[in-house]
Structure formats: C-alpha cells, structure tokens
N, C-alpha and C positions, 0 to 999 in steps of 0.2 A: 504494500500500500504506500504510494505516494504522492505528497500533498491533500489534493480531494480526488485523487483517483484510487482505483483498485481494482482488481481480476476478481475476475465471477466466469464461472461456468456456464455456459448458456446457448439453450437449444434451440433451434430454428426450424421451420416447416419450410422444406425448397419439395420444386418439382420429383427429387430424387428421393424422399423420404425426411426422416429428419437427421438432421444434423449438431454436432456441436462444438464450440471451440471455447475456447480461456480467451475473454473479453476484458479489456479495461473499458469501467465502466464508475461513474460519477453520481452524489448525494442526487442528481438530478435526474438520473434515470429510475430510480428505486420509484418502488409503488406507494401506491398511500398508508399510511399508518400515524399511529402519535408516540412509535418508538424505536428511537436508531439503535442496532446493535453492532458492536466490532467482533465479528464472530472468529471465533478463536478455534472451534472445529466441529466438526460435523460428522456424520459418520454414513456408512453406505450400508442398506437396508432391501430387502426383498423388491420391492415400491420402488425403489429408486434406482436397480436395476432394471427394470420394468420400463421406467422413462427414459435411462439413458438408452435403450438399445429399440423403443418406439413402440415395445410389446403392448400388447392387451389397452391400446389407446388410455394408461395411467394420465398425460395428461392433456387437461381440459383446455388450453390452447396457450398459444408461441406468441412473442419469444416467453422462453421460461427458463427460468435459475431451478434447477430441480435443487432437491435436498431436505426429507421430510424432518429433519432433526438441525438442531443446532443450539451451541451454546459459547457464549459469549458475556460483555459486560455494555453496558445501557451507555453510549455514547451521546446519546441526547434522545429528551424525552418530554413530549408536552402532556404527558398523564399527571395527575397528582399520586399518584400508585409507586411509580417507579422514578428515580434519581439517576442524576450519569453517574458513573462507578459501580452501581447494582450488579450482583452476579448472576446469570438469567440461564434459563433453557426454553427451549420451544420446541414443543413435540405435536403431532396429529395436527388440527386442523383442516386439512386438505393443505398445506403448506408444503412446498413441492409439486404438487399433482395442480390446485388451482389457484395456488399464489406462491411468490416469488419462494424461494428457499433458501436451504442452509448453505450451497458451494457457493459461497462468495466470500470476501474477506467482511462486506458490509451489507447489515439488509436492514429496512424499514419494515414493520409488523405492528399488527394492533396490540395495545395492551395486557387486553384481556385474554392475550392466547399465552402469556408468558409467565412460569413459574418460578421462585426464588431459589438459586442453587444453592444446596447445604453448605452450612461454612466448613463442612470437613471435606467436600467432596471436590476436586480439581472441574474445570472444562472437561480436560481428557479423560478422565475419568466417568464424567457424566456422559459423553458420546461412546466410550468404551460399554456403557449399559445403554441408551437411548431411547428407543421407542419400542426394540426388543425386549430389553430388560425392563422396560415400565411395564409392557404386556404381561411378560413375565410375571413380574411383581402382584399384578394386577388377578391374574390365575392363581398366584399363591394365597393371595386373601380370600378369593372365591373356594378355595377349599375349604381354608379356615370358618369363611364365614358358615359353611357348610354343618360346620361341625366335628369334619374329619379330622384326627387326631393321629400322630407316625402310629400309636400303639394300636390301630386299629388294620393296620396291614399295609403291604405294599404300592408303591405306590408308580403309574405309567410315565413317561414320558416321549412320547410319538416327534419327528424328526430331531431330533436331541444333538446332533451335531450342528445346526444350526444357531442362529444368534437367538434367539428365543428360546429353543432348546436348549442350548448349553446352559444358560442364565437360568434357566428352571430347573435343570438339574442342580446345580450349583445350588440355587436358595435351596429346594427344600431339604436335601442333604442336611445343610447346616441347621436345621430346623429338626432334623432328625428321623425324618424319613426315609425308609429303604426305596431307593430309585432303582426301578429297570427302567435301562434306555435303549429306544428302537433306533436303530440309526441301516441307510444301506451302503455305510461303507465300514468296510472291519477297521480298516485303519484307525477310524478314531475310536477305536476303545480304550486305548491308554491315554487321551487324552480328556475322553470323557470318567473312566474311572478316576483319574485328578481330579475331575470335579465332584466326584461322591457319588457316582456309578456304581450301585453295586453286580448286576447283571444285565443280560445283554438279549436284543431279538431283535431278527431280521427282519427288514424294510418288507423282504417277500412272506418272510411268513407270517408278517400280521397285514396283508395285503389282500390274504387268501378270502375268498366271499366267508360273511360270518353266517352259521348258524344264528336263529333268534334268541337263543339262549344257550350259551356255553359257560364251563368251568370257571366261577367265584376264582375272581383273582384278586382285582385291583382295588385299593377303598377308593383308590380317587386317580385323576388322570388329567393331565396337563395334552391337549391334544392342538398341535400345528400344522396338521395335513388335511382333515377334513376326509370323504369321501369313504371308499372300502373301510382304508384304517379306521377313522372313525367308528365307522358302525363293528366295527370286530373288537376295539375298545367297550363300545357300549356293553355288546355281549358278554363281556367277561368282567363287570363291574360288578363289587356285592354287593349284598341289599344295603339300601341305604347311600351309597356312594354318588361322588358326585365328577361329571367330567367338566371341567373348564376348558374349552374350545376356543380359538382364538388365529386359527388360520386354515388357508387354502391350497397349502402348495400339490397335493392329490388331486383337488378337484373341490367344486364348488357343492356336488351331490350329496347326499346320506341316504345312499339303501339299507335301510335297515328296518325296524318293525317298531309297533308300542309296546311289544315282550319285557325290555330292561324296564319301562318305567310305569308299566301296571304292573308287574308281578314281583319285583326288587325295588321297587321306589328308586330308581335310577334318576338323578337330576342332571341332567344336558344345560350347563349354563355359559352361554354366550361373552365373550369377552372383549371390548371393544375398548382402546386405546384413544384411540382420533378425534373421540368427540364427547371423551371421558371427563366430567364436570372437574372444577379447579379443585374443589375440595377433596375430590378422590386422588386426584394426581399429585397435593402437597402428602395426604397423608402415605401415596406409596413412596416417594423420591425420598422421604422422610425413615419409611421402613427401608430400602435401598440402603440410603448411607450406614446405615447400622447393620443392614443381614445379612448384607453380600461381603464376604471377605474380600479384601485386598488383593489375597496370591491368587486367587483361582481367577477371576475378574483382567489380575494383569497377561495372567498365563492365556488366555483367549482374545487378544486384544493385538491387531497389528497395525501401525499408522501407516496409512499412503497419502504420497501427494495429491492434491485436488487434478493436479496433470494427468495422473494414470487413471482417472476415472470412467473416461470413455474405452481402454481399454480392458479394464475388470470388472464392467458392467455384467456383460455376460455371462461369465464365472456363475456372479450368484443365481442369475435366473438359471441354470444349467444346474444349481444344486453342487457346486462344487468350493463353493466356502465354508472354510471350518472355524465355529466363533464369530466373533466382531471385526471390522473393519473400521479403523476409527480416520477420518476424513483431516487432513490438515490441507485447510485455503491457504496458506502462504507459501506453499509448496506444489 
C-alpha cells in the first residue's frame, strides 16, 4: 500500500469468461459503507474458490474483490460503534459473492457486518479459523445446545480434512469427545489424528446408499458434505442424537427417510454462518479464542500470497486442501 493507493484482487466478466488480476486500486473506488478497514488478511474458503475459478455462478456480478473473510483494524469510520484502531473481523454477509471482499489490502463495509477481534487473538490467527472455524464453532454449540455430552458416545465428523472439518475435529476433541473422522484421503490421518482423531472411515464407505435405519453409532455429528453421506450419518445416529449440518460439498440432496427422526428422535439441525445474528457470532469468536488450542490451529494453517490466489483456487474446489489457507494482501 502506497500513499492512497493499494492492490486488490479483482475479477472481471470479459467475453472469454471471467477473469482476474492484482489491481491498484484507491479510497475512491471502494463501495459504500460507514467503515474503512486496513485489512491485514484474509483467508481462502470453499466460496471463494468457487468465485475465483467462475464455478457454480458464487458471484452476483463484476467487477468484484472476492474474499468472504477478512480481518483487519478500523482505519476510519463514520459509525459511532466502531473507532480507527478497533480490531475487527468480517465474516458471511454475502461479502465476496455480492459485495466487495476480503483480497485487498483496503475495503469499505457496513458497520453492522463487523465483529470485535478478541484481545488475545492475532489477525492471523482469526483468518487461520474464519468463516470455517466460526461454522465450526457454531456446530459445536448446536451439539451442546442439544444436550449431547462426550460421555454419551462417539462422536462423526464427515469431510474432516477440510477447513471446517479439521477445526471440528480439533474443538471437540478438546472438549473431550471421541472423534471419528471421515476423510477420502489416507494421507491425512496423521494429521488429523494431531488434531484428536481418534479413528478413521472412508469417504467411500460412508458414501455407500444408507439403509433407513442402521447400527446406533454416533451421539452426535458435525456433517460438511450433505447428500448420500448425510443420510448414512443420519442412519446411524442414537436415539436422541443430534446432527449439525453445515455444508454441501456431496451435493445439495438428502435421500434418506423420516426412520432416524420418528423412531430415534434424531434432530437434523441446520447451521448457517453468513447471516448468523451479531450476538451468536461474539459469543462463538469468544468460545474460539479460549477452545481452540494454539498448536493444532497453527499446525493446519499455511499463509499464501494474495498473488497465488488465482492459481490455488482450484485446489480447493477439487477437494484437495488440507486445513486453512490463510490469505496475506500484501503479498
């Protein structure tokens, strides 16, 4: 960043698809809002694979600064809420997908989309959890709020090498739950056992079509794929238990039956990050800075430059990052 300039990431609609390059770009390009951020870093997310490579039409139209995450400090600010110096984050919204985002070094945003970063917790470290680990975070309470307890049995966690996944394994481990984690590449079992993995099952063989009702396994289950897996989760939840759901990477479908939840009281609870009211999102970033250890949080966490972003995009929609990717704009 120099003077009132600075580089942002930023995608175009040309005849040939879309496109995008590292732009210098000025306080006068930014969108409307009543709060400047110096964004210190950002991090790359499912979503935002998606938009850099034009998949699944994520966003709602060009030019666009993708980047559903980002955390920085209040460079100026016409709210009476927030001060320059403030330490901030900003997660969901549709931020990224239909308004400007996190890869730039500077963005303008509404006030009301932005939360206070813990004083214990760095930037990096808040982009090293972000919108994965808020979700995360977010599924760990919907168990709790459930009622589910580690002493009441084991406990799923479905794509678990991933950013969402690893961070769930991770919390509830520390929480004291026995984690199986599905993951479909062996490789990361040593990595996910670091995170308090205690056993392991294959992408394919919880893939397989479920029966309406199989073998009482799971009290509770952290589920990021949707689809088949889902429903073979369901079936194998005990009475009582509860699944928090929170992604699509299978598929958007659920073939499965009303068997888990007239006959087992099976509760299917939905978990949405993006447009999760302020009050849920201080009290998880709050549980965050205190549940998530430090080692396992740094052991999952690789910085790239905002440079390499068009080409590691890919990667993640392909299902081939393990952990976080934590975004540095000045690089």
């Amino acid at each position: 960043m120099t003077g009132n300039s600075f580089d942002a990431l930023v995608l175009r609609e040309t005849d040939d698809g879309v496109a995008g390059a590292i732009e210098q770009l000025t306080d006068a390009d930014l969108p409307e809002g009543d709060v400047t951020v110096d964004v210190e870093y950002s991090s790359l997310n499912y979503k935002d694979g998606m938009a850099l490579t034009g998949a699944g039409r994520i966003v709602r139209s060009y030019p666009m600064v993708p980047g559903i995450d980002l955390a920085g400090t209040v460079a100026a600010s016409d709210s009476d809420e927030w001060a320059v110096g403030d330490p901030v984050i900003l997660t969901g919204w549709a931020v990224g997908e239909r308004y400007w985002g996190g890869y730039t070094q500077r963005q303008r945003v509404r006030s009301e989309w932005l939360v206070r970063r813990p004083g214990t917790m760095t930037s990096r470290q808040a982009m090293a959890i972000g919108t994965a680990g808020l979700t995360s975070m977010l599924c760990v309470m919907a168990i709790e709020e459930a009622g589910v307890a580690p002493a009441d049995g084991p406990v799923v966690v479905t794509g678990a090498a991933g950013g969402v996944g690893s961070v769930a394994v991770a919390l509830l481990a520390g929480r004291g739950f026995e984690v199986t984690a599905v993951t479909g590449r062996p490789e990361t079992q040593d990595y996910l056992r670091g995170l308090g993995a205690r056993s392991f099952l294959t992408r394919e063989e919880m893939s397989e079509p479920a029966r309406p009702l199989e073998s009482e396994t799971w009290a509770a289950a952290v589920d990021t794929v949707g689809s088949t897996m889902l429903a073979k989760v369901l079936s194998q939840v005990r009475y009582g238990g509860v699944v928090a759901a929170c992604g699509l990477a299978g598929g958007f479908d659920l073939p499965t039956t009303v068997m888990p939840f007239i006959l087992r009281g099976v509760r299917l609870q939905g978990v949405d990050s993006v447009m999760a009211p302020r009050a849920t999102r201080d009290a998880a970033w709050a549980r965050l800075a205190t549940d998530l250890p430090a080692g396992p949080l740094e052991s999952i966490t690789e910085v790239v430059p905002m440079s390499e972003l068009l080409e590691r995009g890919p990667s993640i929609v392909a299902g081939q990052v393990r952990g976080r990717w934590v975004v540095d704009p000045s690089a």
